[in-house]
N, C-alpha and C positions, 0 to 999 in steps of 0.2 A: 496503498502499500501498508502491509500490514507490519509492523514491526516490533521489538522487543531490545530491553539495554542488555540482554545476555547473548544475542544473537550477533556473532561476527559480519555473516553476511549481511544482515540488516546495516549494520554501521556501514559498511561500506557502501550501501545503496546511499544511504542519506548520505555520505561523501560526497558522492556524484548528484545529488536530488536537482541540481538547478540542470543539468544538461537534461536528465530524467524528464523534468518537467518540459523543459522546451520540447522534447520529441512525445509528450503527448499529447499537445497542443493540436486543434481546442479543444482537447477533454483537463478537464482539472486534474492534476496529481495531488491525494491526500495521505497525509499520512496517519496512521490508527497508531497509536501507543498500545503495546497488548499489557504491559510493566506501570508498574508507580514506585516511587520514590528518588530519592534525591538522581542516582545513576541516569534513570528516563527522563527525567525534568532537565538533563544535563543535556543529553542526547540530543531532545526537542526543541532546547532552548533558542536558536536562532532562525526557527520557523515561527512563520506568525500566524495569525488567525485563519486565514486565506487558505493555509499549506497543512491544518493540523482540521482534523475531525476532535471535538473537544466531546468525548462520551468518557465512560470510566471501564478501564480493565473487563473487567465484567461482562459491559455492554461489548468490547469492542470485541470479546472470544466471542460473545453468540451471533454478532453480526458477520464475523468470521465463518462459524457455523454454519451459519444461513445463506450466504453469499455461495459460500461454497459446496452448500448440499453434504456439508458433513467430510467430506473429501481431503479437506486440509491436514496434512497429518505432520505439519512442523512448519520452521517456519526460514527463509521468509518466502511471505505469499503476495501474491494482488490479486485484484478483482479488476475489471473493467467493465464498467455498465454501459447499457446504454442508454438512449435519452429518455426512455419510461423508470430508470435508476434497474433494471432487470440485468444480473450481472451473462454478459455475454462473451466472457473472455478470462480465463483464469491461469494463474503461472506459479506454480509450485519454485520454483529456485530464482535466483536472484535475476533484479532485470538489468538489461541492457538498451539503449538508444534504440538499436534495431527489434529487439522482440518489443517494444512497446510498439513499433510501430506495425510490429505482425500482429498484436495482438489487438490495434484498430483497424486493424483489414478485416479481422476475422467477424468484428462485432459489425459492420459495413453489410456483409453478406446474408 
């Protein structure tokens, strides 16, 4: 999950992140800070090691870039890979229980 502290929809994904996480199971839900300072450090504060991709801003727009073949043009985003890390599922607007789990059908096939 790609997210940001100026992004509404992003907050409210990470609202929901523990059900989020259950229904991606077993793929790992991580979450990408794309922001820094005090706001995002507030944001991300209750995720731990496990739940957070730890790269800087920077890294986390061109891994964005990349994941997404250029294609992402706001935010929020995800990626889902699959088990060679080759992103085979991607979702422009915010997720839900259910498109997570369409969106491990789709990397399945």
């Amino acid at each position: 999950m790609f997210v940001a502290s100026w992004c509404a929809p992003c907050l409210a994904e990470l609202a929901r992140f523990e059900a989020l996480e259950a229904a991606a199971r077993p793929r790992r839900l991580l979450i990408v800070a794309l922001d820094e300072g005090a706001r995002s450090t507030e944001m991300t504060r209750r995720f731990d090691g496990r739940q957070k991709l730890a790269i800087s801003p920077r890294e986390g727009w061109e891994l964005l870039r990349r994941a997404s073949a250029g294609r992402a043009a706001g935010l929020p985003y995800a990626v889902m890979t699959d088990e060679t890390g080759r992103p085979c599922a991607l979702r422009d607007r915010g997720l839900s229980e259910a498109e997570l789990r369409t969106m491990a059908a789709a990397c399945k096939g």
